[in-house]
C-alpha positions in Angstrom: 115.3 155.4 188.2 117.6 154.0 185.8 118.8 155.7 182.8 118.2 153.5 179.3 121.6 152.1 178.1 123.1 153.6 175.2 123.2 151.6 172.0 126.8 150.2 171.1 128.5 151.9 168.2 127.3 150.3 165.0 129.7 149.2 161.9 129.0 149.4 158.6 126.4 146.8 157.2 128.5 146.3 154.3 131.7 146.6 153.6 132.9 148.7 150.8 135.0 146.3 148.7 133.0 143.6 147.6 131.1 146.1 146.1 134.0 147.8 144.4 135.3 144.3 143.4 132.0 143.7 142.0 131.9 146.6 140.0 134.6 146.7 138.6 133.8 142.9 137.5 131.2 143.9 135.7 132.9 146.3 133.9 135.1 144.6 132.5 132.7 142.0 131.5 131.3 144.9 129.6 134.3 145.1 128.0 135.0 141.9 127.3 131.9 141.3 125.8 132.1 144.5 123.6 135.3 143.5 122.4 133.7 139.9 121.4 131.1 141.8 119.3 133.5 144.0 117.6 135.6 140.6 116.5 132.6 138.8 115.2 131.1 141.6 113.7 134.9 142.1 111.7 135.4 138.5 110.9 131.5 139.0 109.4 131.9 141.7 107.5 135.1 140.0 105.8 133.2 136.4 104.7 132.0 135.8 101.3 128.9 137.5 100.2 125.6 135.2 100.4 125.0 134.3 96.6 122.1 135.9 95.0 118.6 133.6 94.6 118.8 131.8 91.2 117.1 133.2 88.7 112.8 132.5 88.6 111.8 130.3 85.7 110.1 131.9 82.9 106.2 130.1 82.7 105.7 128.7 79.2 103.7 130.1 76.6 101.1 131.5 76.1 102.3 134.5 78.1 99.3 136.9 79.4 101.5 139.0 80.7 104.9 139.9 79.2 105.4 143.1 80.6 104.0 143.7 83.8 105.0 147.1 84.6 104.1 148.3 81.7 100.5 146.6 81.5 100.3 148.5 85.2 100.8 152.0 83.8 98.9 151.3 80.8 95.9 150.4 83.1 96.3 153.4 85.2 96.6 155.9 82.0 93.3 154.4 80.6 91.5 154.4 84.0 92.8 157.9 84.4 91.6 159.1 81.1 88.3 157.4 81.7 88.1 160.2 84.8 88.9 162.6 83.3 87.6 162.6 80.3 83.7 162.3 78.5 81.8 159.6 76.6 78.1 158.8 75.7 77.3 155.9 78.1 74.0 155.3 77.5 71.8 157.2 74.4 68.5 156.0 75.3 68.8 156.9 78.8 70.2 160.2 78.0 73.6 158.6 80.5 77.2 160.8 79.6 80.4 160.5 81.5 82.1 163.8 82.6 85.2 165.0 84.2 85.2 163.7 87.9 85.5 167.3 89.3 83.1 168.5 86.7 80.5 165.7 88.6 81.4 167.6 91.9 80.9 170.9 91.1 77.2 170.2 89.2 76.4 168.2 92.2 77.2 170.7 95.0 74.9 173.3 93.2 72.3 170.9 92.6 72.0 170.0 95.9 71.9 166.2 97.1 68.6 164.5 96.7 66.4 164.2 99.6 64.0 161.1 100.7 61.0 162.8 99.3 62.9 163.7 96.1 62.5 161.5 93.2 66.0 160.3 91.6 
């Protein structure tokens, strides 16, 4: 009976200094590449400043609006007053506006209508 052969030594399947060499290649493209960014980014910083958007036109007259902001918060105070506060909407029908939280607690105790309920 013959005895198997034994298999030859085997070498490395890659060598260890193309990878180094590669490595290091790629480092110092990192670093070359940083060093590009940081040179733009200083030659950017030290341009003009981009000159601001000319001024809009002013629309001619008649002018609905003159103040926008302020038309905006006047809108809000009366809408906010309209909440909160109470007026006679409609005599006939026996119709009053009330406080919006006022309208929440009447209609929790009351109860909500059901499909059987008249309105």
């Amino acid at each position: 009976m013959r005895r198997p052969r034994p298999a030859p030594p085997q070498a490395d399947d890659v060598p260890a200094r193309p990878i180094l060499l590669a490595g290091l290649a790629l480092f110092v493209g990192l670093l070359l590449s940083a060093g590009l960014v940081a040179a733009m980014l200083g030659t950017f910083q030290h341009a003009r400043p981009v000159a601001e958007a000319p001024p809009q036109p002013v629309p001619a007259p008649p002018r609905l609006q003159a103040n926008p902001p302020a038309d905006r918060i006047a809108a809000e105070n009366r809408a906010l007053a309209e909440l909160q506060g109470t007026a006679r909407v409609d005599r006939a029908a026996g119709r009053v506006r009330i406080p919006i939280e006022q309208a929440m607690r009447l209609q929790a105790q009351r109860g909500w209508a059901g499909p059987e309920d008249p309105p």
